[in-house]
N, C-alpha and C positions, 0 to 999 in steps of 0.2 A: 187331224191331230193338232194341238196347241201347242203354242210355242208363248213363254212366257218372258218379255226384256227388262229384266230389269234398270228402270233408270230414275230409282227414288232418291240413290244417294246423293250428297251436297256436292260431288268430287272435288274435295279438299285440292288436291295434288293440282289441280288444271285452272283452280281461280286465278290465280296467278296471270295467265295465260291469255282467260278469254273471263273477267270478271262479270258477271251478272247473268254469264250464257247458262241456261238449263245444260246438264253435262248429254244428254242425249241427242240437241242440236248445235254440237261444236262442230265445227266443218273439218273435213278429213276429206282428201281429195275432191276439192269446191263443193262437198256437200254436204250435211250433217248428219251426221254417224248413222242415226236412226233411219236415214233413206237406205245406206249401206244395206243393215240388217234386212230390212224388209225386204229387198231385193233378192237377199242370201236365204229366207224363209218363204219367198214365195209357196202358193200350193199348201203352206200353212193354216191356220186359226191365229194369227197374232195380238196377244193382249200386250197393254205396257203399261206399266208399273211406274207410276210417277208420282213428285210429291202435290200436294193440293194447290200450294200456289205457284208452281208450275203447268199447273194441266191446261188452262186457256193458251198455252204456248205450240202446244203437241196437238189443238184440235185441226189444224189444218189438213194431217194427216189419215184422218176419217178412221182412226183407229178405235177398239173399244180401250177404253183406260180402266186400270184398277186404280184409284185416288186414294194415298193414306194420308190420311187427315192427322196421325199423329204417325212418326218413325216406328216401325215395325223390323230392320234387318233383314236381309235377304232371307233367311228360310224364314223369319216372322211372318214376309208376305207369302211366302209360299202357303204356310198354313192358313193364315188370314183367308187369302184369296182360293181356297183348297175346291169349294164349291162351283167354281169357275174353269178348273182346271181339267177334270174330268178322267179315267183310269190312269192315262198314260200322257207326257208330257212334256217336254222337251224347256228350257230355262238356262237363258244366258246372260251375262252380263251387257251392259249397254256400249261399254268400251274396248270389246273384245273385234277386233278385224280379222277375221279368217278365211279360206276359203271351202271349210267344213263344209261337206253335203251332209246337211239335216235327216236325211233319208238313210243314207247309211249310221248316223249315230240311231239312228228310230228303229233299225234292221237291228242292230247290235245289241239292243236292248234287252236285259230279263232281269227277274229278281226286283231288287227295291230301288237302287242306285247305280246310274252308271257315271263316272265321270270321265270328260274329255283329257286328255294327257297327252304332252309333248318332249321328246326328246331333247332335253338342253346339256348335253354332255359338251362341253367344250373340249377337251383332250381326251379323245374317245381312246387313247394308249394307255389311258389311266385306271387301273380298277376301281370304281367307288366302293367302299366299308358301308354295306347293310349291319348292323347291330339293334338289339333291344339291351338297352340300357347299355352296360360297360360291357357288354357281351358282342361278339363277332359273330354275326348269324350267318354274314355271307360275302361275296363279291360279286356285281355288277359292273357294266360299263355301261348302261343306262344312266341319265339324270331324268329322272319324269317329275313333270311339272304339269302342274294344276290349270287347264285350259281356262278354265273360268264358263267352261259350258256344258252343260250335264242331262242328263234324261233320266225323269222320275216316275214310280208309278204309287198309286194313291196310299200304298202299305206305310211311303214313307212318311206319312203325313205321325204317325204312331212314335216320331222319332225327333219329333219337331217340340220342344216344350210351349208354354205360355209364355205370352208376350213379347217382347225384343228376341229375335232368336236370331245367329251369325251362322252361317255355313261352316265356317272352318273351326271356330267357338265353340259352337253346340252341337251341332246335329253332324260334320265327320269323324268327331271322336264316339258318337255313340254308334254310327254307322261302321265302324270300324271292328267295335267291340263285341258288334251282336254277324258279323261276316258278314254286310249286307251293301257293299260300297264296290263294285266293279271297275276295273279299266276298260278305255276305248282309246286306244292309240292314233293321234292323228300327226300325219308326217308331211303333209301341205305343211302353207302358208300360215302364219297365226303373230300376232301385233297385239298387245296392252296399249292401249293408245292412252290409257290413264295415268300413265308414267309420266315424271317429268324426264327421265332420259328420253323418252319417246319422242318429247315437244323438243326438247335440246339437238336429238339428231335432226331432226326432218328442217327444223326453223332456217338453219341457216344459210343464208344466201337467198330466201325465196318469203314470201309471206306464208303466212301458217295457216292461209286457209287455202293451200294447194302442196299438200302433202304427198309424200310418195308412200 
């Protein structure tokens, strides 16, 4: 099974940070993200998703690369890159640190879309207000939140329009609207390392290339 990383984006948020670093080799406990993943994918097919003139950066890592030569959006390369991917397929972001087993989201899998989702209820005493529009559909004390890593199978490609295409932009709202978008609850460990609160907690007191 293939595992697709995305790490075509500029990451706006981290230039700051680590200026000129491709966002896929920013170090994150003395080593760069992307060793991370690979580690956590093992037993995979791993492609990665990188911009053109970052790809001589990423060949050390013997990986195959998908190269977009002009910005495509995450589900843009997904469709772009659709022939590559193959029925079933697993697709994460580059700055997602978890300790998800790939094997159980790949277990959990059916239908068109599954996405990973995390529990960030902070005062779990608290009912949260499900509503459509001004309407009160419900109460929860879940907050689910968008992992940032998902398992797809090739149906979804039918859901993806031309050209520039966003995940959350394009293709969850249509996925939403035809029922074709799953949860997969994951209750480990899970990091946005693309955040600057992310860089603001870890930084201080220690250099930022030995992260906790």
């Amino acid at each position: 099974m293939k595992v697709l990383i995305l790490a075509a984006g500029e990451g706006m948020r981290m230039k700051k940070y680590f200026p000129g670093v491709p966002k896929g080799l920013i170090p994150v406990k003395g080593k760069p993200i992307i060793e991370h993943l690979m580690k956590q994918y093992k037993g995979f097919d791993i492609l990665l998703n990188v911009r053109a003139q970052d790809a001589d950066h990423f060949s050390y890592l013997k990986l195959p690369l998908l190269v977009e030569e002009t910005p495509l959006g995450n589900a843009g390369a997904v469709k772009y890159f659709a022939d590559d991917l193959g029925d079933k397929f697993i697709v994460t972001h580059i700055d997602i640190l978890s300790d998800l087993d790939p094997k159980d989201l790949a277990k959990a899998h059916h239908g068109c879309a599954t996405m990973v989702v995390k529990d960030f209820a902070e005062a779990k005493s608290f009912g949260v207000v499900t509503h459509d529009g001004n309407v009160v559909t419900g109460f929860t004390r879940k907050r689910l939140i968008n992992c940032g890593m998902y398992c797809f199978s090739k149906e979804v490609m039918q859901y993806i329009g031309a050209g520039f295409q966003d995940f959350d932009k394009d293709l969850f709202g249509s996925l939403i609207r035809h029922k074709k978008l799953y949860l997969f609850e994951h209750e480990g460990q899970w990091e946005d390392i693309g955040t600057e609160a992310y860089w603001k907690r870890n930084s201080e007191g220690r250099g930022l290339d030995k992260q906790v």
